[in-house]
C-alpha positions as CSV (number, residue, x, y, z in Angstrom):
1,X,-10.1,-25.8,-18.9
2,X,-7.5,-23.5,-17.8
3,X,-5.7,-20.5,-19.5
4,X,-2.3,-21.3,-20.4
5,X,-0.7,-18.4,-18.7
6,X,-1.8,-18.9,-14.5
7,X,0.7,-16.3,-12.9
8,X,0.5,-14.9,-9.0
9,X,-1.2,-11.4,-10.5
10,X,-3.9,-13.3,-12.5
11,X,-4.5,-15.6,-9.5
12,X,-4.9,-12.0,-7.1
13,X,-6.7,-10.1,-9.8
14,X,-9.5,-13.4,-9.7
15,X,-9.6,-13.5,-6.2
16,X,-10.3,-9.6,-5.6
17,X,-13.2,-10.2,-8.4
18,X,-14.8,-13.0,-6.9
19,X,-15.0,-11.4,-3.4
20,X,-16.4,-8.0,-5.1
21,X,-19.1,-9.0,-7.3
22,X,-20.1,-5.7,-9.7
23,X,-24.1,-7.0,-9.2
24,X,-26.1,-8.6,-7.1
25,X,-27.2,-11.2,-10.0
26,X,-23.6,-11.9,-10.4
27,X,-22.8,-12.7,-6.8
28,X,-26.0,-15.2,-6.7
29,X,-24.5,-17.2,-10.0
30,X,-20.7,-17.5,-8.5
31,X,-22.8,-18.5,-5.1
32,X,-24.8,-21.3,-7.0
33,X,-21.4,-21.7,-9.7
34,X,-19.3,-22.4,-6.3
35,X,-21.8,-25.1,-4.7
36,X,-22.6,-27.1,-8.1
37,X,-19.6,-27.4,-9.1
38,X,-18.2,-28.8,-5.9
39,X,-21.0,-31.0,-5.7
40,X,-20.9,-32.5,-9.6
41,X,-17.3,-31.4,-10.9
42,X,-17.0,-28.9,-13.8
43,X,-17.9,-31.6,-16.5
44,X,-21.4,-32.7,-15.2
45,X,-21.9,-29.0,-13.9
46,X,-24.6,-27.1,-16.2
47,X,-24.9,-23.9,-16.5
48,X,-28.6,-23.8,-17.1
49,X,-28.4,-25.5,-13.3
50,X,-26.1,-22.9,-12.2
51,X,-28.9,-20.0,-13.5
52,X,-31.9,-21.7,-11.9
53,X,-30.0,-22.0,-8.5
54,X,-28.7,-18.4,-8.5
55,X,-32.6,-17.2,-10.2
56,X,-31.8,-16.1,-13.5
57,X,-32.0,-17.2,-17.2
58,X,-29.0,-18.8,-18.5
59,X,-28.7,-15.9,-21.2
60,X,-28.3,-13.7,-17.9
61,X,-25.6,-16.0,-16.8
62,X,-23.2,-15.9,-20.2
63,X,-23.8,-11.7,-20.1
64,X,-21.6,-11.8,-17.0
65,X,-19.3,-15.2,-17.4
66,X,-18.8,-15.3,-21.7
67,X,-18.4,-19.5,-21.1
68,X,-18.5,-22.1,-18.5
69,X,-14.8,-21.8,-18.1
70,X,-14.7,-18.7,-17.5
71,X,-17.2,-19.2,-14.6
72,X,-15.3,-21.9,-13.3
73,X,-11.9,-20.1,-13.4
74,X,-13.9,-17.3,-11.1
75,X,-14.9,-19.7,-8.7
76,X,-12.0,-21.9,-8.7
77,X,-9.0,-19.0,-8.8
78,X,-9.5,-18.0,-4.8
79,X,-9.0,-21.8,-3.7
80,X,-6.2,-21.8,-5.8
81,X,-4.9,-18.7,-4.2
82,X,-5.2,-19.7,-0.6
83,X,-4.0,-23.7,-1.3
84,X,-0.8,-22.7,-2.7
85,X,-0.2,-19.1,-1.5
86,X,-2.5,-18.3,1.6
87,X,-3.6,-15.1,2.0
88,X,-1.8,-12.0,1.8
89,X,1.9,-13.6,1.6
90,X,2.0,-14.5,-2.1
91,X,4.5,-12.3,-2.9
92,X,7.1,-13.3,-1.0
93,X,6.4,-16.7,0.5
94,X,6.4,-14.7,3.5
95,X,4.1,-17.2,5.7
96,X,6.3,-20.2,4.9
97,X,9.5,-18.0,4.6
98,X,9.0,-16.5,7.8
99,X,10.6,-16.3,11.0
100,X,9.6,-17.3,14.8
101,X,11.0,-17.9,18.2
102,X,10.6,-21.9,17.5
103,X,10.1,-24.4,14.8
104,X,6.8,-25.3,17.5
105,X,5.4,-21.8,17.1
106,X,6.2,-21.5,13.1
107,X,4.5,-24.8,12.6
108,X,1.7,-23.3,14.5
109,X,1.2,-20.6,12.8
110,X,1.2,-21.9,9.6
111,X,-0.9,-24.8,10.2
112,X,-3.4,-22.3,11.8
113,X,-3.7,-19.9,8.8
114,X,-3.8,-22.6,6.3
115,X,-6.9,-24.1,8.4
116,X,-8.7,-20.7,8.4
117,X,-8.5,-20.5,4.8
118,X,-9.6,-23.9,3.8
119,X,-12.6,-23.2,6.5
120,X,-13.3,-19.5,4.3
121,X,-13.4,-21.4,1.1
122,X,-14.3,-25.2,1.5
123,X,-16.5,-25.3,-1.0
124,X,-14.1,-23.9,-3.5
125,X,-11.1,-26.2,-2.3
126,X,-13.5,-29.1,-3.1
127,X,-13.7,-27.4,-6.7
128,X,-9.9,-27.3,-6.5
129,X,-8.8,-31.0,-5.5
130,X,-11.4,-32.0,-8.4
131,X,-10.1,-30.0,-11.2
132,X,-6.4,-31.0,-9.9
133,X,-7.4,-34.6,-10.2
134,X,-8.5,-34.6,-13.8
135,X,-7.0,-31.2,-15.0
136,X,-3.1,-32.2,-16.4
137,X,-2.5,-28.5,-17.0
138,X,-4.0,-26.9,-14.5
139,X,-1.5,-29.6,-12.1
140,X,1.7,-28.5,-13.7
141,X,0.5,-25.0,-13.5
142,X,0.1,-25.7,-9.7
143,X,3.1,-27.7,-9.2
144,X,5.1,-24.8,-10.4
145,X,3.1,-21.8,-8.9
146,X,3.5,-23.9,-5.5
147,X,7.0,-24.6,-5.7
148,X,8.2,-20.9,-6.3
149,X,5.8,-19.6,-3.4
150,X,5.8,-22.3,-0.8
151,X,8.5,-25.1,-1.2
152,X,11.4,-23.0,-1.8
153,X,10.8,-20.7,1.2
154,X,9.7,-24.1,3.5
155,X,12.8,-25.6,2.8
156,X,14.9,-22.4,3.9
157,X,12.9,-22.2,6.8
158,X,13.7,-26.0,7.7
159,X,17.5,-25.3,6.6
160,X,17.2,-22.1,9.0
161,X,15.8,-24.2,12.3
162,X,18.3,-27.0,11.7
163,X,21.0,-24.4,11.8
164,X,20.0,-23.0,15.6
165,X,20.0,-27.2,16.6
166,X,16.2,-27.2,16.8
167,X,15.6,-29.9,14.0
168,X,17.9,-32.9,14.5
169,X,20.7,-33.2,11.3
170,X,19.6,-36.7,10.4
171,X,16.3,-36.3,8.5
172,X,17.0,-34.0,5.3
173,X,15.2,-31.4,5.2
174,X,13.3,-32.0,2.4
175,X,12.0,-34.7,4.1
176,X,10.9,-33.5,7.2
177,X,9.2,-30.6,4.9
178,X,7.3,-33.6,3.1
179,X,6.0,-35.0,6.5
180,X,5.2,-31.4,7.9
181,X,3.1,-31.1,4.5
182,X,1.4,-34.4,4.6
183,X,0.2,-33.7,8.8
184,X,-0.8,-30.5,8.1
185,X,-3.0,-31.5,4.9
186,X,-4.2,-34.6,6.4
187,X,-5.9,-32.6,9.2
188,X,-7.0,-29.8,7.1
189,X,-8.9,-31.9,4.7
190,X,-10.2,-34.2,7.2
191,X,-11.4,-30.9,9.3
192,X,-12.2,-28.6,6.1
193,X,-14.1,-31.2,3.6
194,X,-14.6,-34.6,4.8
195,X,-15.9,-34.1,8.5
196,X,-16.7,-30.1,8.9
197,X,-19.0,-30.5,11.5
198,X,-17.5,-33.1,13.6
199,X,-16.6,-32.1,17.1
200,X,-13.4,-31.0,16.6
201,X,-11.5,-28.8,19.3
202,X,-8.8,-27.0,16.6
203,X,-6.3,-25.3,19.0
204,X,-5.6,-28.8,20.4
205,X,-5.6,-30.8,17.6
206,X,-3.1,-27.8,16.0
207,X,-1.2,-28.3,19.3
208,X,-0.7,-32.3,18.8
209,X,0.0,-32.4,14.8
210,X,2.9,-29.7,16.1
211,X,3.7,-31.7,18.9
212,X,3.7,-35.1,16.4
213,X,6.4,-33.8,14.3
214,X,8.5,-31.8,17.0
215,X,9.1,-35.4,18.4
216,X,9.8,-36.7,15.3
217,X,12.3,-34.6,14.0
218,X,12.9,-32.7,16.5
219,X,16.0,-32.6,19.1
């Protein structure tokens, strides 16, 4: 489903396409492309569906995406991009590598960027957590995309606020980068996917996931 080369260039190159369409026609089939497949998956997605929703012949599809996979790698490439390296910071795992006046107000930050992106692009991360559930290759790709750019710079950052005494030296690092993961996604996808238009209040609910782990591993 995927190519067998997914690098951080090819990723960026995808994303800047998808958010410039050339045409018109072409922005209406990655719009219907994007909700379709969310809704059915890429295997019971059809492209003669994805034409009629966007309002043009399937023929007219395959002159701007040669194959369904290529379609699908359009509208699945920017979820990928802002799951494992949001935003502007690929290049440097600078949002997970960076520094702040407390391990409170790094958590913050991150937590509040990775919300805003899976708020831009829900529909794609839906497309994304489905291809990463049946997609082998497209997992390892991920797996070693998202080490490079986000676990190696998250565990210097933890290493870094242990070292000024604000993270307590019993839990290792690599777990309290586990747990900080495992808050921070549990809120994301229950705010981003499975309840988006609950009454949620975001700056507090940032505030108390933050708060959750400060006193949990926290001096």
């Amino acid at each position: 489903m995927v190519a067998s080369a997914v690098s951080a260039a090819t990723l960026k190159g995808e994303h800047a396409r998808y958010r410039r369409p050339a045409t018109q026609k072409e922005a209406d089939i990655l719009g219907a492309a994007t909700l379709i497949f969310s809704e059915k998956g890429y295997e019971a997605a059809r492209t003669a569906d994805i034409a009629a929703a966007a309002g043009v012949t399937e023929r007219t599809l395959f002159r701007y995406f040669r194959s369904k996979e290529a379609l699908f790698r359009r509208v699945m490439f920017p979820a990928l991009l802002a799951a494992a390296m949001p935003r502007a910071l690929i290049d440097a795992g600078q949002l997970f590598g960076a520094d702040a006046p407390s391990f409170a107000a790094w958590h913050r930050n991150i937590l509040a960027v990775r919300l805003d992106a899976a708020l831009e692009s829900a529909p794609q991360f839906r497309v994304l957590i489905g291809a990463l559930m049946t997609d082998d290759a497209l997992r390892r790709k991920t797996v070693r995309l998202w080490r490079q750019n986000v676990w190696k710079p998250l565990l210097e950052s933890m290493r870094r606020f242990r070292r000024r005494g604000e993270l307590r030296p019993g839990p290792r690092p690599e777990a309290v980068a586990r747990a900080l993961i495992s808050l921070n996604l549990g809120y994301i996808v229950a705010r981003a996917l499975l309840s988006p238009d609950g009454d949620w209040d975001d700056p507090a609910e940032i505030e108390e996931t933050v708060q959750l782990l400060l006193k949990g591993a926290g001096t």
